[in-house]
N, C-alpha and C positions, 0 to 999 in steps of 0.2 A: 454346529448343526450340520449334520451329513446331508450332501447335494442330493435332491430328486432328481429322478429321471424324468425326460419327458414324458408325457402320458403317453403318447402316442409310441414313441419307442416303446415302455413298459409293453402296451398289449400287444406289441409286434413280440416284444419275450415271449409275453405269455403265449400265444399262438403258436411260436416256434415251438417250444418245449414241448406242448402240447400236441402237434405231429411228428415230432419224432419219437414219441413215449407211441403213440398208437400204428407209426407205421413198423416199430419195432416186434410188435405182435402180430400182425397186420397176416402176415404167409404163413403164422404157425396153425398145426390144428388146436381142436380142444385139448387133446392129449399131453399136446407138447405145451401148453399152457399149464399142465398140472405135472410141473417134471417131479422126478421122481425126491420123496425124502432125502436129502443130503445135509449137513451144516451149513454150507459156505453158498447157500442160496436159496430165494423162498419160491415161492408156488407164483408162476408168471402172472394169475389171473387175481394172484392177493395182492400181489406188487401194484399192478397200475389201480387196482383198486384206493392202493393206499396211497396214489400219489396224490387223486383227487379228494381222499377225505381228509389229507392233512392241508390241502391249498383252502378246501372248504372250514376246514376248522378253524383256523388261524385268519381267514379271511372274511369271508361273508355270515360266517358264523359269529365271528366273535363280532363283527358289526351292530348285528343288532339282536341276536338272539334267535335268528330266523332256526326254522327248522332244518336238520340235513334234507339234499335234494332224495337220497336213496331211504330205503328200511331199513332200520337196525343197522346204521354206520358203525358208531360207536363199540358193538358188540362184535363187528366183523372186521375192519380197519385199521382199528388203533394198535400201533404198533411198542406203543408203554406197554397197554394192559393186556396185546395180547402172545402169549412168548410163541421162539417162535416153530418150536416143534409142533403146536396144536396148531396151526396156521391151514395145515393138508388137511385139518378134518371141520374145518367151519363150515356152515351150510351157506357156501356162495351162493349168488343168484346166478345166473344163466351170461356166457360171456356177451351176447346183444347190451342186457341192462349195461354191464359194467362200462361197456364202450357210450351208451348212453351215457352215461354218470358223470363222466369225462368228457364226455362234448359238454354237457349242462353247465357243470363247472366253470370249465372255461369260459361260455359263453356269460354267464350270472357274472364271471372275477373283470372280464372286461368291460362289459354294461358299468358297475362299480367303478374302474379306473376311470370311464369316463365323465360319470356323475359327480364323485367326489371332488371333495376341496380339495386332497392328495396330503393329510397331516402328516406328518414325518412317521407317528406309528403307525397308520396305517399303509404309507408305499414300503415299510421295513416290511411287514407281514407279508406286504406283494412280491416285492423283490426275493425276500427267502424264500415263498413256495415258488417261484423260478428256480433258484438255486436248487432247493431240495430236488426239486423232478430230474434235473440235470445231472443230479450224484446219482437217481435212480435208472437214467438213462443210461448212465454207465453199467450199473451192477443188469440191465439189462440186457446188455452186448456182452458182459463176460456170463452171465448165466449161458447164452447161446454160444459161448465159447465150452465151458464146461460141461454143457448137455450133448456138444456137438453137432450143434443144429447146425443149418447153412448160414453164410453169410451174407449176413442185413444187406440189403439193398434200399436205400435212402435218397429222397429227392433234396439232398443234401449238395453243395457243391464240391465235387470229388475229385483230389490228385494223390495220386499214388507217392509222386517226389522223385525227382532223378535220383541217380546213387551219386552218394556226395561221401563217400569215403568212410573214413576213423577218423580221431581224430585223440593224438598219444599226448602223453604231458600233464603235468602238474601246475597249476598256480599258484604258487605263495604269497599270505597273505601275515602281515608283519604286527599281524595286533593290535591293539588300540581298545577305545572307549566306543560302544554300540547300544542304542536304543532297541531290545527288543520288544519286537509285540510292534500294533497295530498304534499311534497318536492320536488322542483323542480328540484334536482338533482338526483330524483328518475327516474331508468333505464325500469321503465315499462310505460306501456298504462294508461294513466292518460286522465279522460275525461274534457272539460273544465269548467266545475261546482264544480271539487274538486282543481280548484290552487287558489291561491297557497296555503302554511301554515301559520300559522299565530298566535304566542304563544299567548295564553291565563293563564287566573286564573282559575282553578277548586275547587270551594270549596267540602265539604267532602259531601257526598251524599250516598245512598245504593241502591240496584238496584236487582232485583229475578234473581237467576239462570237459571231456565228460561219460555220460555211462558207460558200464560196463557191458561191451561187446557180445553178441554168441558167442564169436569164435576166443576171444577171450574167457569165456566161460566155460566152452568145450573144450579149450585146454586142459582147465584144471578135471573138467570129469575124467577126461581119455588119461590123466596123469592117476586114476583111483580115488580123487578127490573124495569119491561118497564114501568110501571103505578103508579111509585112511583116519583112522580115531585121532592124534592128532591136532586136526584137522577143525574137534569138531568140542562145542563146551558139551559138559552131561547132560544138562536139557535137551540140546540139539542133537544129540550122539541118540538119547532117548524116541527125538520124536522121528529120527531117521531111523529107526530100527523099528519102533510102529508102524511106519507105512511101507516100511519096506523100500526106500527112495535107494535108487541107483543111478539119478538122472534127473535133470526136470521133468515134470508133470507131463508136459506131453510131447518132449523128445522120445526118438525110436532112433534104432538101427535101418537103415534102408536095407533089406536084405539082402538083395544083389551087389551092391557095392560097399555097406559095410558105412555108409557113412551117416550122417546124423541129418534126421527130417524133424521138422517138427509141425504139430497138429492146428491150423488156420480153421478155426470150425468146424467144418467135417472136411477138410479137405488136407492131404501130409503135401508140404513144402518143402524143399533142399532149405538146411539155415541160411539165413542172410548173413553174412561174417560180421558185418560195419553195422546192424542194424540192433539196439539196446534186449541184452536178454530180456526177457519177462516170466512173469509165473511162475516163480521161484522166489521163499519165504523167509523170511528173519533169519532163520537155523541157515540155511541154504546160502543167503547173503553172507553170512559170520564166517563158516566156513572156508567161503573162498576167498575172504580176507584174509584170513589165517595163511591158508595156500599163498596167498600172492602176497604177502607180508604186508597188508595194509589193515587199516580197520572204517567201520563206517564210520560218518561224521556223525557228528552232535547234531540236535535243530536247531543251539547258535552257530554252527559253522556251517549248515547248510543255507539260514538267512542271511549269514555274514554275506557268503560266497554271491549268494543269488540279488542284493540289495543295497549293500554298503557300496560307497565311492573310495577311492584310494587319494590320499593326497601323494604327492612328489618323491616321498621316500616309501612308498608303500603302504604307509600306517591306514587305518580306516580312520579317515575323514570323518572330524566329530559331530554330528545332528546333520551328517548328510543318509538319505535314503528313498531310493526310490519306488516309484509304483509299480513297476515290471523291470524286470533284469535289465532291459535294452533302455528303460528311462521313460519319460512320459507317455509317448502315441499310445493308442489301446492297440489292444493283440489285431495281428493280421495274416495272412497267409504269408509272409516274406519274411515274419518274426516268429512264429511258432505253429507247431502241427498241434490242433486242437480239435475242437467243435467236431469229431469225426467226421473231419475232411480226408481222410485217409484210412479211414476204420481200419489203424494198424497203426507202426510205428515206422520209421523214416530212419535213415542212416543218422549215425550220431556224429557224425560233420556237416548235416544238412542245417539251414538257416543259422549261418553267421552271424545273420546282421539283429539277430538276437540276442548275442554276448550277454553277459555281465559287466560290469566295470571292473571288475579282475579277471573277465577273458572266458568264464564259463557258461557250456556251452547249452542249450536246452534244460536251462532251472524251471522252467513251465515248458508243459506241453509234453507230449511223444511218451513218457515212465511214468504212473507211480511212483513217489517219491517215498 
């Protein structure tokens, strides 16, 4: 049976979560709340909407049948039944309610943690709409990256991170016997996409310390990387001739100097050299593996890398695995850039003492993976 949390940590989650989802909207207008139709993100005023009807659904709702705190949830929130190009034309309520809705929430899911006897399914229900708001928090901050709004300012604890380099080199790892997946006798929050485990063969493979650079990446453009076929499979050759890519998304030429800036919100930066590309997509990734003669990992050799122990000749250590790359302690400022303490990314030789047990370096934290 998976370990509860304490109660009192839980509502300090729930709280957290819960101001940075509202201080993230917090300096937009109306307008920039209803950004404009695009795929790769929804209407900012439907999003925080639906973070609190799905904390409410799955929680105080499924409790006891209570009714939603708003009107017509169901019809406006739900993000099964509703897709999500109709999304811009739902009759919201006015952004006060929704910000309303959202304190209620909160406030009703905490009242609840502290009442309750805390049954296992019901802190799973609590603990995932934590989790869920936090993926939403994310697609929050790159909506405001993509619409090119300014950047979030967060009563969050903030370090930028010294520059801590590159950081070149390969790992090898020599093979062996691997559990993957999540152990079902494992006493934490396991989501249902990782059960159960399930041993596998790992043949010997090798894998970079760690991501892949700007200026790494700016190599292979400045070499014709995008318009070198190639380079590139038919899908990707396809979707690069669709969008017309010559470049990441929001790299530019500085035009006085010729050299590569790239777009921090609204605002153009000189690249960081040491600092992990971003914002650049599967086709884009493949690509410049081709270019640099490498390929991506698998998701068994990127769990291998980030989890398994090595015994004395290299092999992975059989039914050894741990919680976080670095080993037991939970995540901290000294082991990984997360919790947007940094609303950015960090040189990819920053926090060492994060490793893997095969040496690799930022498997959480800092990239999309």
């Amino acid at each position: 049976m998976a370990r509860q949390p304490d109660p009192e940590v839980l509502k300090e989650w729930i709280a957290d979560a819960r101001s940075t989802t509202l201080q993230l909207i917090a300096d937009l207008s109306d307008e920039q709340l209803r950004v404009a139709p695009i795929p790769i993100v929804n209407p900012l005023d439907w999003e925080v909407g639906h973070v609190a009807y799905f904390q409410e659904l799955f929680t105080l709702r499924h409790l006891d049948n209570r009714p939603s705190l708003i009107a017509d949830a169901d019809s406006l929130f739900d993000s099964i039944e509703i897709e999500h190009e109709v999304r811009w034309d739902l009759p919201l309520p006015p952004r006060d309610v929704i910000v309303r809705y959202l304190e209620q929430v909160r406030d009703a899911l905490i009242a609840t943690v502290a009442s309750s006897a805390e049954t296992r399914a019901l802190w799973y229900r609590q603990f995932l709409s934590v989790i869920h708001e936090d993926m939403h928090t994310e697609a929050l901050t790159y909506t405001r990256q993509t619409m090119g709004f300014t950047e979030p300012r967060l009563s969050l604890p903030q370090s930028k991170g010294a520059e801590a380099g590159s950081l070149d080199g390969d790992v090898r790892i020599a093979g062996g016997h691997y559990r993957l997946g999540a152990e079902a006798e494992d006493d934490h929050f396991v989501l249902d996409n990782e059960q159960w485990a399930h041993e596998v063969q790992v043949q010997p493979f090798a894998i970079a310390r760690a991501p892949v650079t700007q200026s790494q990446f700016a190599a292979f453009v400045d070499d014709g990387g995008y318009g070198t076929r190639r380079f590139w499979d038919e899908p990707g050759w396809q979707w690069r001739d669709s969008v017309g890519a010559e470049r990441p998304l929001y790299w530019r030429r500085e035009p006085a100097k010729s050299t590569w800036q790239r777009r921090n919100f609204d605002a153009w930066v000189p690249l960081e050299p040491h600092r992990p590309v971003i914002h650049v997509c599967w086709h884009e990734a493949r690509a410049y593996c081709r270019w640099a003669d490498r390929r991506l990992p698998t998701e068994l050799q990127w769990e291998v890398a980030a989890a398994a122990e090595p015994d004395a000749e290299g092999r992975i250590l059989r039914g050894a695995k741990r919680r976080y790359p670095w080993g037991g302690p939970p995540p901290g400022s000294e082991l990984v850039n997360m919790d947007l303490m940094s609303m950015g990314c960090v040189d990819v030789a920053a926090h060492p003492a994060g490793d893997s047990a095969f040496g690799c370096r930022q498997m959480l934290g800092n990239v999309w993976e």
